[in-house]
C-alpha positions in Angstrom: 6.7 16.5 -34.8 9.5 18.3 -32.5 5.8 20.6 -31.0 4.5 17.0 -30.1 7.5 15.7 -28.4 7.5 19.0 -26.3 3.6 19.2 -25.4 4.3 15.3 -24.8 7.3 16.1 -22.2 5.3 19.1 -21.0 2.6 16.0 -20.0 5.2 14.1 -18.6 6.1 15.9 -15.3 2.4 16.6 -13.8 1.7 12.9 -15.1 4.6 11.7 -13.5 4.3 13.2 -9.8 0.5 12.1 -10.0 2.0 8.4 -10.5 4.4 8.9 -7.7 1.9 10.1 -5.3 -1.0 8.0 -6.2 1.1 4.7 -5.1 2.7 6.6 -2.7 -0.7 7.5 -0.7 -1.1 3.8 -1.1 2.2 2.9 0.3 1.1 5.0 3.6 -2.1 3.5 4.5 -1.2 0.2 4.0 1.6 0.9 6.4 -0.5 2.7 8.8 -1.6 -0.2 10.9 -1.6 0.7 14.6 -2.0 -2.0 17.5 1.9 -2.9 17.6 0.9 -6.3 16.0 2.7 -8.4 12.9 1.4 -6.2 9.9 1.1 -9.1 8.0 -1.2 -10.4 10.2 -3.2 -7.3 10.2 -6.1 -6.6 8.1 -7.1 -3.0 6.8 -9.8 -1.3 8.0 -11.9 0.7 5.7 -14.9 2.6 7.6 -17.5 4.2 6.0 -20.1 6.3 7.9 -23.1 5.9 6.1 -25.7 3.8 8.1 -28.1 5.4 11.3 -26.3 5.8 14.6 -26.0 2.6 16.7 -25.3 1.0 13.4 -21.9 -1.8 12.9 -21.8 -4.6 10.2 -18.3 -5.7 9.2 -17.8 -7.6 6.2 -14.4 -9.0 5.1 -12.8 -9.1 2.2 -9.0 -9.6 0.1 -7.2 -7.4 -1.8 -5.9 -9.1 -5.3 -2.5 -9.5 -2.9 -4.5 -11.5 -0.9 -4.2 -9.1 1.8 -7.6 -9.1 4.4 -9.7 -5.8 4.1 -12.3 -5.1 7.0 -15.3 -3.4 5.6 -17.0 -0.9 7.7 -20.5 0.3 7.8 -21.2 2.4 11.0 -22.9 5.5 12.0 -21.3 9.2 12.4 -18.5 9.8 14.7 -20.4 11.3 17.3 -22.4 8.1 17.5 -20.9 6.5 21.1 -22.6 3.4 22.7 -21.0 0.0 21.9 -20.5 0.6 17.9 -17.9 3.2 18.7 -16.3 0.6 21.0 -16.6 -1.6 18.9 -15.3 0.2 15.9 -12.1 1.3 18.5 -11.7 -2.2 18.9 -11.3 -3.4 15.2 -9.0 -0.6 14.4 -6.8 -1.8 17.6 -6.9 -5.1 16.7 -7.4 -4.8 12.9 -8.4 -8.1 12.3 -12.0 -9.3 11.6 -11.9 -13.3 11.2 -14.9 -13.7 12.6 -16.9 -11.2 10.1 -18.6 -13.0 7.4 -16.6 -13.2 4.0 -18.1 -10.3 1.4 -19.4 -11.4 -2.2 -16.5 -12.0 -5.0 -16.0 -8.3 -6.7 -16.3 -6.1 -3.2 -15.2 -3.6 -2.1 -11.4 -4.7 -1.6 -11.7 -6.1 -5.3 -8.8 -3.7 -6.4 -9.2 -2.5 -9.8 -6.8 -0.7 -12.2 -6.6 2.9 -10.5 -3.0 2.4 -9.2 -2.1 0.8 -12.4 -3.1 3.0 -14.2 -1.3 5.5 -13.0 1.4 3.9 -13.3 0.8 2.9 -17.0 0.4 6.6 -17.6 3.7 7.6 -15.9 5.6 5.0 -18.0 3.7 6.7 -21.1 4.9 10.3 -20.2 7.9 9.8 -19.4 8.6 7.8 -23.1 7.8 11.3 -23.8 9.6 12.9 -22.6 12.5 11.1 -23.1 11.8 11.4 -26.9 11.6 15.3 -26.6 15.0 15.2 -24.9 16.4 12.8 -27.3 15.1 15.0 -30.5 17.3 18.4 -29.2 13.9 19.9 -28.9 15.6 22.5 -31.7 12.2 23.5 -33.8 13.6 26.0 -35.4 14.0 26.0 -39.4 17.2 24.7 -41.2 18.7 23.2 -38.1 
């Protein structure tokens, strides 16, 4: 029993700073909203580089916070011409009102990653807590 409270505790730490970091990273980008407007009126833009060059559909979307997500679909950066501008634009302005509203379950849809995380770090740290709270003594006749 004392060798499973200590491999648990040894799982605690590296679980622990994953679960920090994880929501932390999180934390970041939802700050990171540039155009000096009200950040709660600001949507998040997430771009993702996989159509031909010339290429700019935006789809919106909300987080389960009910926060606005701009979905992306552009060419590669070196692309130019008006969907660069126009993708320069959006991340300026970060908000896409005008796109049409993406089917229920997109790409904003959340899901359990962060949670999880978080779930996990609760989880280590109950072990480690019982490793510390055992003396961790696994020696015989103590």
């Amino acid at each position: 029993m004392r060798n499973i409270n200590r491999f648990l505790a040894v799982l605690a730490v590296p679980t622990l700073l994953l679960a920090t970091a994880g929501q932390a990273a999180a934390t970041r980008s939802a700050q990171a909203l540039p155009g000096g407007g009200n950040a709660a009126d600001m949507c998040q833009v997430k771009v993702s580089r996989s159509a031909s060059a010339g290429v700019f559909d935006v789809v919106r979307s909300y987080t389960r916070a009910n926060k606005c997500v701009c979905n992306v679909t552009t060419g590669p950066r070196s692309q130019g011409g008006s969907a660069a501008a126009a993708l320069a634009a959006l991340l300026t302005s970060r908000n896409c009102a005008d796109a049409p509203l993406a089917a229920a379950g997109g790409a904003a849809s959340g899901g359990l990653g962060g949670t999880a995380l978080v779930i996990a770090g609760v989880v280590a740290a109950g072990g480690l807590a019982a490793a510390v709270a055992s003396g961790g003594n696994d020696s015989p006749g103590r």
